[in-house]
VMD Tcl script that builds the backbone (N, CA, C; Angstrom):
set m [mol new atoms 321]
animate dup $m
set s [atomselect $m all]
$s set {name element resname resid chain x y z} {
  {N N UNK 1 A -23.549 3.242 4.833}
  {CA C UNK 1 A -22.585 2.498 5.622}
  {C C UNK 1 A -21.666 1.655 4.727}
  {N N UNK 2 A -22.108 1.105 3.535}
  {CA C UNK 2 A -21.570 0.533 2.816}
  {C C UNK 2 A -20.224 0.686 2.399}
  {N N UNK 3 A -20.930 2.040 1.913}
  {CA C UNK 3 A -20.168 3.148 0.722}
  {C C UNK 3 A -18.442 3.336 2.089}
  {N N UNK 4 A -19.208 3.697 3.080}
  {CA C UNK 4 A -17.692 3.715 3.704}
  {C C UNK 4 A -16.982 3.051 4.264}
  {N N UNK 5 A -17.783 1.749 4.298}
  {CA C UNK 5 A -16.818 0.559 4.631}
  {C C UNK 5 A -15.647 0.043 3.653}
  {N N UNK 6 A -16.382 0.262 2.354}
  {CA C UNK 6 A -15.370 -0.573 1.118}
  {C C UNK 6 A -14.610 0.611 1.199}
  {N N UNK 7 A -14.887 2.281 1.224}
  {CA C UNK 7 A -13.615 3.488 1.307}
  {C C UNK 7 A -12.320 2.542 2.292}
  {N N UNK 8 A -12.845 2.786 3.420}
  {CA C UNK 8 A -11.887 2.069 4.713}
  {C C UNK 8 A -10.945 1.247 4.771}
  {N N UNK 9 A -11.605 0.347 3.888}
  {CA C UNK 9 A -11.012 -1.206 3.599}
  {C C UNK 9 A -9.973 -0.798 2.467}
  {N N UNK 10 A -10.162 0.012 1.383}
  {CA C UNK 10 A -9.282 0.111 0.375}
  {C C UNK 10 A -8.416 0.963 0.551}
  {N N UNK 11 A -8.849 2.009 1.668}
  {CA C UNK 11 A -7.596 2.849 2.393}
  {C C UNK 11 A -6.933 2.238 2.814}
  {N N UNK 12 A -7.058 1.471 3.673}
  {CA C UNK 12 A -6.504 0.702 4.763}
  {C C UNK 12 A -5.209 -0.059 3.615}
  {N N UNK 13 A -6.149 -1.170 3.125}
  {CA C UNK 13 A -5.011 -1.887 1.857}
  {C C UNK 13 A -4.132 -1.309 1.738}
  {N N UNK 14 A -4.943 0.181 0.727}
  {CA C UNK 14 A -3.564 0.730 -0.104}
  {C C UNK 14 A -2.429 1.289 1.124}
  {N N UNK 15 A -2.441 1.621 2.213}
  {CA C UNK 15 A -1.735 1.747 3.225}
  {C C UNK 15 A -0.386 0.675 3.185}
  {N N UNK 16 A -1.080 -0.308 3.721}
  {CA C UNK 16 A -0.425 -1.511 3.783}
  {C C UNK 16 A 0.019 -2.015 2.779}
  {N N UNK 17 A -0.481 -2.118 1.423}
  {CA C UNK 17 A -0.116 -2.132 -0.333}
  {C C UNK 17 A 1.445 -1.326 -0.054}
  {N N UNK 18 A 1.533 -0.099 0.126}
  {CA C UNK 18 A 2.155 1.177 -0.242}
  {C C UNK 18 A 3.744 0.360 0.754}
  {N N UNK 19 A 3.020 0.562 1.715}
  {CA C UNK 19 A 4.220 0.153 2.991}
  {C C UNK 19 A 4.933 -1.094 1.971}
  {N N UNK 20 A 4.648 -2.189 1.735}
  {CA C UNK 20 A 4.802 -3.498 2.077}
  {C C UNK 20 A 5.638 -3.240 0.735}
  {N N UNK 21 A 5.424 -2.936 -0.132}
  {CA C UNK 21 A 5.818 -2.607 -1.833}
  {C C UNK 21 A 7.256 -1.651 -1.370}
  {N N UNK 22 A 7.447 -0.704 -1.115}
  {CA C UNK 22 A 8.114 0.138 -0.361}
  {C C UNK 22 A 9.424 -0.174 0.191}
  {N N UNK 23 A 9.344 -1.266 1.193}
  {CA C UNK 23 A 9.858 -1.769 2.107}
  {C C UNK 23 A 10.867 -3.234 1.227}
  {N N UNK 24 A 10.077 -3.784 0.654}
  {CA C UNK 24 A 10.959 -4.541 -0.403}
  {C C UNK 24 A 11.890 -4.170 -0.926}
  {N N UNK 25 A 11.308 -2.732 -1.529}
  {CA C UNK 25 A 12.486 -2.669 -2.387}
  {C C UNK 25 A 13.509 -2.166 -1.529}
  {N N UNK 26 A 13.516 -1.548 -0.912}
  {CA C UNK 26 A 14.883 -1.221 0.289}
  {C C UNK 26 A 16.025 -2.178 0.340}
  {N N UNK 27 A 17.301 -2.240 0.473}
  {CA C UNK 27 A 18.154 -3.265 1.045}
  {C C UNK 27 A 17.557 -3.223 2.412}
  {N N UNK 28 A 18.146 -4.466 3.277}
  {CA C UNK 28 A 17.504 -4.593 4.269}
  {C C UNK 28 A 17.865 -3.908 5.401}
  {N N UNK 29 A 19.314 -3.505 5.297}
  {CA C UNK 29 A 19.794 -2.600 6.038}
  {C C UNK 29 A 18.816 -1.370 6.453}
  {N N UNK 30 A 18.670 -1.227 5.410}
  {CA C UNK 30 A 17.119 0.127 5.461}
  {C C UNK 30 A 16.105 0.371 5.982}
  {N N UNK 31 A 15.553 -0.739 5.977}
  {CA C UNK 31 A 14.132 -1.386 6.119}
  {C C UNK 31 A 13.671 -1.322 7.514}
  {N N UNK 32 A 12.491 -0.481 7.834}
  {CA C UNK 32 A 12.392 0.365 9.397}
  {C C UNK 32 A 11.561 -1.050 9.675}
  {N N UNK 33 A 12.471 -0.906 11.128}
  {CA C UNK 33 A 12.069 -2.649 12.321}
  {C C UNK 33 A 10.396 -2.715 12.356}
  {N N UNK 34 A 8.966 -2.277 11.635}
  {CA C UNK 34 A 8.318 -2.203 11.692}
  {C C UNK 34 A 8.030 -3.138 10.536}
  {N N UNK 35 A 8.651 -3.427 9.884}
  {CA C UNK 35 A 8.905 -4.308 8.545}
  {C C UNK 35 A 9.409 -6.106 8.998}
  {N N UNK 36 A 8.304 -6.693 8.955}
  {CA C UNK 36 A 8.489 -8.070 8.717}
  {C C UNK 36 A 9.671 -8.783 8.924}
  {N N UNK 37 A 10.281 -9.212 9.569}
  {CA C UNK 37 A 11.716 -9.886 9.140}
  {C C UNK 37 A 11.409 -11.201 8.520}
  {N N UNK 38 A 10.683 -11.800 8.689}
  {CA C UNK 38 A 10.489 -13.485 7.946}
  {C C UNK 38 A 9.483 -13.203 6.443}
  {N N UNK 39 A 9.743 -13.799 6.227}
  {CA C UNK 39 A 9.059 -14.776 4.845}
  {C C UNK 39 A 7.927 -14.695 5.419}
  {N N UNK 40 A 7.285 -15.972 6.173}
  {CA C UNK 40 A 6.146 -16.058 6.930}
  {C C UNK 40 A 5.536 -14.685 6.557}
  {N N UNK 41 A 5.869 -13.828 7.538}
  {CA C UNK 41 A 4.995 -12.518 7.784}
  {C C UNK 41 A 5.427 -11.792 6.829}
  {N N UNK 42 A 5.998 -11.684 6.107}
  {CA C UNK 42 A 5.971 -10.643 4.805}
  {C C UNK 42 A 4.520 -11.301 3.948}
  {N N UNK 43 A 4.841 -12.592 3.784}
  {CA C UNK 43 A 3.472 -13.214 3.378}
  {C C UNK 43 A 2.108 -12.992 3.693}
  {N N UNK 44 A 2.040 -12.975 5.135}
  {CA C UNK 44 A 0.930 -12.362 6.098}
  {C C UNK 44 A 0.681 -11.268 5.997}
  {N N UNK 45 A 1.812 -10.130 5.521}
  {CA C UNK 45 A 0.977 -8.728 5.251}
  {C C UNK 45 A 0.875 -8.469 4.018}
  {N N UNK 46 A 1.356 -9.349 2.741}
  {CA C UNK 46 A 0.909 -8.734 1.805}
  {C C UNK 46 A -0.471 -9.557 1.534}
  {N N UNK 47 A -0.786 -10.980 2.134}
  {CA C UNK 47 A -2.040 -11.503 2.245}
  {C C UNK 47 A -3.284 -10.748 2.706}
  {N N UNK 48 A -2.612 -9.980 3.948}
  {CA C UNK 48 A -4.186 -9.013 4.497}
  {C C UNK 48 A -4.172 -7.815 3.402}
  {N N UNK 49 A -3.233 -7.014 3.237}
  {CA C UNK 49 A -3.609 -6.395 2.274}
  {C C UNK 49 A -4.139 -6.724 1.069}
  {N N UNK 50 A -4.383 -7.856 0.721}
  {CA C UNK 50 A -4.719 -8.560 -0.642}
  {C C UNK 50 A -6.273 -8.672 -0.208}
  {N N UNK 51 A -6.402 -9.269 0.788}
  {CA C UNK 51 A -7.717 -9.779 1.461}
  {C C UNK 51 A -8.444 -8.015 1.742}
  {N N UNK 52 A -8.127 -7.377 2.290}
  {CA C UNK 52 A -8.397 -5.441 2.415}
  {C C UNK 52 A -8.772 -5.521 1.143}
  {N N UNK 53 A -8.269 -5.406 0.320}
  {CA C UNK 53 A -8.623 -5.100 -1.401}
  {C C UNK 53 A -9.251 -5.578 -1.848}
  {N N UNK 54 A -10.147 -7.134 -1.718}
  {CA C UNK 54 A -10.784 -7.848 -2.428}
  {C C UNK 54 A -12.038 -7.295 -1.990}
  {N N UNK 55 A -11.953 -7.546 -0.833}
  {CA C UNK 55 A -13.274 -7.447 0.314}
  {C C UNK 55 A -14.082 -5.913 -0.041}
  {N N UNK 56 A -12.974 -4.989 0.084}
  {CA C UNK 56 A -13.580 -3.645 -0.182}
  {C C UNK 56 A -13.935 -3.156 -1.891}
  {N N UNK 57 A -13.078 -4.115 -2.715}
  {CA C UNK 57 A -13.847 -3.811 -3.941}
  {C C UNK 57 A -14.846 -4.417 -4.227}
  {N N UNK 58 A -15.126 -5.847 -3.431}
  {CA C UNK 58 A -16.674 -6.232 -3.808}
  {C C UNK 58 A -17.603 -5.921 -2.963}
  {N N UNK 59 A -16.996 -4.908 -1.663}
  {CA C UNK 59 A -18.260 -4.165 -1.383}
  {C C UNK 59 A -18.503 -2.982 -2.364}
  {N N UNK 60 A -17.841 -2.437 -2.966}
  {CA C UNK 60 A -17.756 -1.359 -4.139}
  {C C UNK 60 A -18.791 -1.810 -5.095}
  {N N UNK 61 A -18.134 -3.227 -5.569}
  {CA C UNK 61 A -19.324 -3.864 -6.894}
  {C C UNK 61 A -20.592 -3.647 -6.436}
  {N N UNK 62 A -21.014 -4.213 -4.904}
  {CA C UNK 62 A -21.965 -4.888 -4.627}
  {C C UNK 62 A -23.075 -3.083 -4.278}
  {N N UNK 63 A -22.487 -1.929 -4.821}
  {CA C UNK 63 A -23.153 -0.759 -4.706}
  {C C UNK 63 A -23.469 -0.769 -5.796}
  {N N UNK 64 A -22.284 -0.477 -6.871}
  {CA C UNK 64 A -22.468 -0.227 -8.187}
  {C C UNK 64 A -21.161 -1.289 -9.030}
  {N N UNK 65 A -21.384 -1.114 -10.491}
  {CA C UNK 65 A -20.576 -1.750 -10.978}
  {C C UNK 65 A -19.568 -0.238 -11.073}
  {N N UNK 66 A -20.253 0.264 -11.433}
  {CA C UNK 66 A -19.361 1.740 -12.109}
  {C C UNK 66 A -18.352 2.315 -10.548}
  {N N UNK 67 A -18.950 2.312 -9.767}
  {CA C UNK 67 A -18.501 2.393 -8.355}
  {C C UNK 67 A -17.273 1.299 -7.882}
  {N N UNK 68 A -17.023 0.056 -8.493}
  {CA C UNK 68 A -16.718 -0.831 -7.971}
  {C C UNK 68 A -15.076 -0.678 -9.322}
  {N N UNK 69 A -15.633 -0.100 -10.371}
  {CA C UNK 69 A -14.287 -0.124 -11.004}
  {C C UNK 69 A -13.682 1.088 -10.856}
  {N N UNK 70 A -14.364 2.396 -11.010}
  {CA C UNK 70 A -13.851 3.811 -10.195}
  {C C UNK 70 A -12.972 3.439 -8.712}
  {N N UNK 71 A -13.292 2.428 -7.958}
  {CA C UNK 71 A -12.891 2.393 -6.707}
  {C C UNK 71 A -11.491 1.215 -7.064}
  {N N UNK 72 A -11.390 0.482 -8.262}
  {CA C UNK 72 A -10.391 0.193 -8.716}
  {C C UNK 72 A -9.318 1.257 -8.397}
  {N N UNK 73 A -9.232 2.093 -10.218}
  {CA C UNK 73 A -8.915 2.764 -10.731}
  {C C UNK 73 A -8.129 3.776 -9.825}
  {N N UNK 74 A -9.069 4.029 -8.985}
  {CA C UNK 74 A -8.315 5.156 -7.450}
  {C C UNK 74 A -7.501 4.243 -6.600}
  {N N UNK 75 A -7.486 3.191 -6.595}
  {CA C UNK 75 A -6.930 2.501 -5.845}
  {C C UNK 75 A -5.564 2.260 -6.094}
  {N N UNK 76 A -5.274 1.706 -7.372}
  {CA C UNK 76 A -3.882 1.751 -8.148}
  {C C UNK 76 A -3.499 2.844 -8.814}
  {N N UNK 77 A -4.290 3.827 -9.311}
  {CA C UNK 77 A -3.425 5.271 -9.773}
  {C C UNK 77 A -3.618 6.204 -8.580}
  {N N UNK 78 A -4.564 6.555 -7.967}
  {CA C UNK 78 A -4.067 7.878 -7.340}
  {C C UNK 78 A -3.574 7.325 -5.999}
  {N N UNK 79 A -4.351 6.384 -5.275}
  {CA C UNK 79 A -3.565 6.353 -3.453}
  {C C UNK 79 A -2.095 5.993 -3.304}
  {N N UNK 80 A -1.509 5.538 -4.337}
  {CA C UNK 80 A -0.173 5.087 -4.657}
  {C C UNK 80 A 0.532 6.437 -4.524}
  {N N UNK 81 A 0.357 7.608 -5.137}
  {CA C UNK 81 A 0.947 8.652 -5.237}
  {C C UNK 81 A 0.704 9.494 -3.971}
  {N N UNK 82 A -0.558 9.185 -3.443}
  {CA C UNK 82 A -1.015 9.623 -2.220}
  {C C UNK 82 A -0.294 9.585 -1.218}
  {N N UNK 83 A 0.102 8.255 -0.637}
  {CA C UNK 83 A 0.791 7.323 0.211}
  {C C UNK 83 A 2.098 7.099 0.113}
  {N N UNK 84 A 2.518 7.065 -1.051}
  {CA C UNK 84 A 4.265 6.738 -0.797}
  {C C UNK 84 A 5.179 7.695 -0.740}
  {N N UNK 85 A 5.400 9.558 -0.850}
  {CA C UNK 85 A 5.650 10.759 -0.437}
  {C C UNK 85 A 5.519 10.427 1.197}
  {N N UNK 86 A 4.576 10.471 1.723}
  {CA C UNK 86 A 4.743 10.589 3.090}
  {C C UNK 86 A 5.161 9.297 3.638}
  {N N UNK 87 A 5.323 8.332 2.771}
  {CA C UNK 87 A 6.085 7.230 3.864}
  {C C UNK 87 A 7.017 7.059 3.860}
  {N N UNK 88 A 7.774 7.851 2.454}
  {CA C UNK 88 A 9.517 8.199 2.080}
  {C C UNK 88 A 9.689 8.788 3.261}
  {N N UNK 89 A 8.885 9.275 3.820}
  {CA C UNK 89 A 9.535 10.865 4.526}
  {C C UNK 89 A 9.349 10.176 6.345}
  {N N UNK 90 A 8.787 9.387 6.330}
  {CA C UNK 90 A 8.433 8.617 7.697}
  {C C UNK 90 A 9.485 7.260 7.711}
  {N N UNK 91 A 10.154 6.916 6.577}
  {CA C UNK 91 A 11.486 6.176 6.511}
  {C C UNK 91 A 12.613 6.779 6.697}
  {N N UNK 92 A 12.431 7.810 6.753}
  {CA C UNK 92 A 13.997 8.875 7.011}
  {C C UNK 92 A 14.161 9.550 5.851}
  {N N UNK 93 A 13.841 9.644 4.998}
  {CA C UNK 93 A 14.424 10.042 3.649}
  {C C UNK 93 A 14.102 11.363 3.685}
  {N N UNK 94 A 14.646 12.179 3.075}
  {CA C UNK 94 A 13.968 13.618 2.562}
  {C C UNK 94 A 12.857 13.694 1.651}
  {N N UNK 95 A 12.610 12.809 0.805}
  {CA C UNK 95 A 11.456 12.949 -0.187}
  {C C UNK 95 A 11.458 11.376 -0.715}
  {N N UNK 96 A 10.134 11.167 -1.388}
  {CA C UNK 96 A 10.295 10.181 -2.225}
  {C C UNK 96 A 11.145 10.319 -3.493}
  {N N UNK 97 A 11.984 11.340 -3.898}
  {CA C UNK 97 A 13.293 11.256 -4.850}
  {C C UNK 97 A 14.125 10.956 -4.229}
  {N N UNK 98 A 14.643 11.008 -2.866}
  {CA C UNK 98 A 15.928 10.211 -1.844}
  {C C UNK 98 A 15.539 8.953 -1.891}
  {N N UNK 99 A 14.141 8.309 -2.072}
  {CA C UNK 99 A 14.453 6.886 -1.578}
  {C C UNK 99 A 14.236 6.402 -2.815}
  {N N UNK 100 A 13.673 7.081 -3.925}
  {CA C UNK 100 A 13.769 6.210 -5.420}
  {C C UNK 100 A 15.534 6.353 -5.364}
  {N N UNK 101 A 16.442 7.150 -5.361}
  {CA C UNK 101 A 17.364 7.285 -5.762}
  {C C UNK 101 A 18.177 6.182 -4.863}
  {N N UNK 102 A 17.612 6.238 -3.733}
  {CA C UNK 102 A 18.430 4.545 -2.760}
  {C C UNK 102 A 18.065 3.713 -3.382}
  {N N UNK 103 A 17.045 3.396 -3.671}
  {CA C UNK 103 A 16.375 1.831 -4.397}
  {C C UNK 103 A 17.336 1.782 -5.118}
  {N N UNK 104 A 17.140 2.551 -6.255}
  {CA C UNK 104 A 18.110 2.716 -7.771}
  {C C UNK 104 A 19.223 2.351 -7.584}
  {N N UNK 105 A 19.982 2.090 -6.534}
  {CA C UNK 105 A 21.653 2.463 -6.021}
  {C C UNK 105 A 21.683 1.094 -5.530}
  {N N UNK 106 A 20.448 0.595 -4.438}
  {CA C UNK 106 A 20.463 -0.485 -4.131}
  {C C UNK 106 A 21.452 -0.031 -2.579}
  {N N UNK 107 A 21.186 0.686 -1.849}
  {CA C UNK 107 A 21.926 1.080 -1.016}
  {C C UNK 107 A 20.970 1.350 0.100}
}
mol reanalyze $m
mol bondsrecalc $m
mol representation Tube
mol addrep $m
């Protein structure tokens, strides 16, 4: 039960990680109405996602140590690559090369 609670929790994060990171960089013009408009709550979701990540890597530790930094490691290199392709594409974009190339432009 453990083992898939801290999975859940660090899915979940990197979800919300992915979105929230994402969504910044956009001009705001861009930025799908599902996106925060205040300070306040931009704060509030990158806080729960912060709080998602802590929680589920020290349920990770609290299995293994080796488990707890593997569950790092996947967390910032692969779900990143996982997650932000399909949320380019759920922002309107054609791919995540249309919306690096908006960021880049600032457009």
């Amino acid at each position: 039960m453990l083992p898939t609670l801290s999975a859940l929790l660090l899915f979940l994060a990197a979800l919300l990680h992915s979105f929230s990171f994402m969504c910044r960089k956009l001009p705001a013009g861009r930025r799908p109405r599902l996106y925060p408009g205040s300070g306040g709550a931009r704060v509030l979701l990158d806080l729960t996602w912060l709080l998602l990540f802590l929680t589920g890597a020290w349920l990770a530790l609290q299995i293994s140590t080796t488990l707890g930094i593997l569950a790092a490691v996947v967390y910032f290199v692969v779900l990143p690559f996982v997650f932000q392709p399909p949320m380019a594409r759920m922002m309107g974009f054609a791919s995540l090369r249309a919306y690096l190339e908006t960021v880049d432009r600032g457009q």
